[in-house]
N, C-alpha and C positions, 0 to 999 in steps of 0.2 A: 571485556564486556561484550557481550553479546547484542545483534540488535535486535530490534524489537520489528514485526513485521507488519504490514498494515493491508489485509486482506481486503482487496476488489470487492465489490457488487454481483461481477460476474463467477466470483466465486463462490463455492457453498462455505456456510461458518463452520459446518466440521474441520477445516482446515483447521481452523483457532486449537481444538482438542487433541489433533494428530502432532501437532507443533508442540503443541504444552507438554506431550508425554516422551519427547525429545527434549526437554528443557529449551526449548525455545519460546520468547514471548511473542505473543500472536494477538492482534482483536482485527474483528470484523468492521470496515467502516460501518454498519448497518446498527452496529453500535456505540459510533463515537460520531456520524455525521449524517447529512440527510440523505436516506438514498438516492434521491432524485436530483444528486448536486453536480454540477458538472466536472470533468476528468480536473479541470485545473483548480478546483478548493480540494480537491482530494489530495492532490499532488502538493498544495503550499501546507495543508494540515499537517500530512506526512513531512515535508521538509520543515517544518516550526518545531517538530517532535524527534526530528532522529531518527526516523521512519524510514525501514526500506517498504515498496509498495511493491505487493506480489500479486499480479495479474496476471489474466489470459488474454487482454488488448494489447494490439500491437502498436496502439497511436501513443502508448507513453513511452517509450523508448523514440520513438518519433518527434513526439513534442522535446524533450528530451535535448535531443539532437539539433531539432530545427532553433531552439531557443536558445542553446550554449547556457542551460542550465548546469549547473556543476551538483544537481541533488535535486529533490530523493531518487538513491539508487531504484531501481525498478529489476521484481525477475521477472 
């Protein structure tokens, strides 16, 4: 099984279509959550769903860390 990825804010949704055409599942939070929601509902959405979360922030690998969270994976 493949996992499903959960594309950042700070990145653009063409990501979603470059992913799709490698058989990987990809959605944009822009379309599953409010944009304007902070790093940690994105981060518990992503881990309720099996979500790895693909960003360009450096503070989720940070939280991450800081919190002895065991998920969601983060690239």
């Amino acid at each position: 099984m493949n996992p499903r990825l959960l594309i950042d804010m700070n990145l653009t949704p063409d990501w979603v279509e470059f992913f799709g055409r490698h058989g990987i599942d990809a959605l944009h939070w822009s379309t599953v959550g409010d944009p304007h929601a902070d790093d940690a509902e994105l981060m518990a959405w992503a881990l309720q769903r099996l979500c790895v979360v693909f960003t360009h922030d450096l503070d989720f690998g940070t939280t991450l860390a800081l919190t002895h969270a065991t998920g969601p994976s983060v690239i």
